[in-house]
N, C-alpha and C positions, 0 to 999 in steps of 0.2 A: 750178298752181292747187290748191285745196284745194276737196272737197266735204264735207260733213255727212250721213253715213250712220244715226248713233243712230238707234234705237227702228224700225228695219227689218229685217227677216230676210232679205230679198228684191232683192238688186239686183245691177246690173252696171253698169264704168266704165274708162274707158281713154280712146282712140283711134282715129277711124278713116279710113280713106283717102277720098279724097273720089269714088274710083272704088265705093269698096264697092256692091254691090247692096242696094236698101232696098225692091224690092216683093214680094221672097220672102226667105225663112227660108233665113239662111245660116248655118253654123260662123263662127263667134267666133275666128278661129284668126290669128296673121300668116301662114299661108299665103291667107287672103282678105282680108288688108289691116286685120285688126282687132288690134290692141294689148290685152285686157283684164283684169279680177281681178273674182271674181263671189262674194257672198255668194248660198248656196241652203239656207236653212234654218242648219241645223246644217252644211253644208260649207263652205269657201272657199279656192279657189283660184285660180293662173291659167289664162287660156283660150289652153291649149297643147296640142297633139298629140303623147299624151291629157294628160289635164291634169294640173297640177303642183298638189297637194295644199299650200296656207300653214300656218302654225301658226295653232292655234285654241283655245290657252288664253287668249288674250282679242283680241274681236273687236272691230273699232276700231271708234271712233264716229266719226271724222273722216280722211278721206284725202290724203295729199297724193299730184299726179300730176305729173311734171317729166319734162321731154320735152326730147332734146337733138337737132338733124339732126346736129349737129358729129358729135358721138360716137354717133350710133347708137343712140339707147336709148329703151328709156319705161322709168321707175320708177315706183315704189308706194310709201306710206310711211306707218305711222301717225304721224299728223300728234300725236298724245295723247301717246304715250309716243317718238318722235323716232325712232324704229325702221324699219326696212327692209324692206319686206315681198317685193318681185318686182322684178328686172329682166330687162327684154326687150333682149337685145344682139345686135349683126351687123344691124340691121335698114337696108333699103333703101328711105327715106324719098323718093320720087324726084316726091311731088305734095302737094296742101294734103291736112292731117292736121284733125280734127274731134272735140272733146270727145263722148265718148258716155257 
């Protein structure tokens, strides 16, 4: 699927397990079930332990997120320029996954 990020500073997007915990404040991490890539400001990265710092000479306006259980993966991609931004590999998809 593709989102439309333009004219935000501020957000976060990925995947997440349908175990994840949602009545407290958790890490962002595939070790708690969360797949993501976060605009904060002037940073962005993936939300990896610690995180993996993207390139940031230009910052997409449109995301693509492609999710495979075959192969294990979530990827990232500026949907603008057709480019690559994150993949999450080795992952153990083992219940329902949820756009976040």
């Amino acid at each position: 699927w593709e989102v439309e990020v333009a004219g935000s500073r501020w957000w976060s997007l990925g995947v997440a397990a349908e175990s994840v915990e949602r009545k407290r404040l958790v890490t962002l991490t595939p070790k708690t079930g969360v797949w993501s890539i976060r605009r904060d400001g002037d940073g962005f990265d993936a939300f990896t332990s610690p995180p993996s710092p993207l390139p940031t000479r230009h910052i997409p306006g449109r995301l693509g997120v492609y999710l495979s259980y075959e192969s294990r993966t979530a990827s990232f991609y500026d949907t603008d320029t057709k480019s690559h931004l994150y993949t999450f590999t080795g992952n153990k998809f083992t219940e329902k996954l949820y756009p976040i």
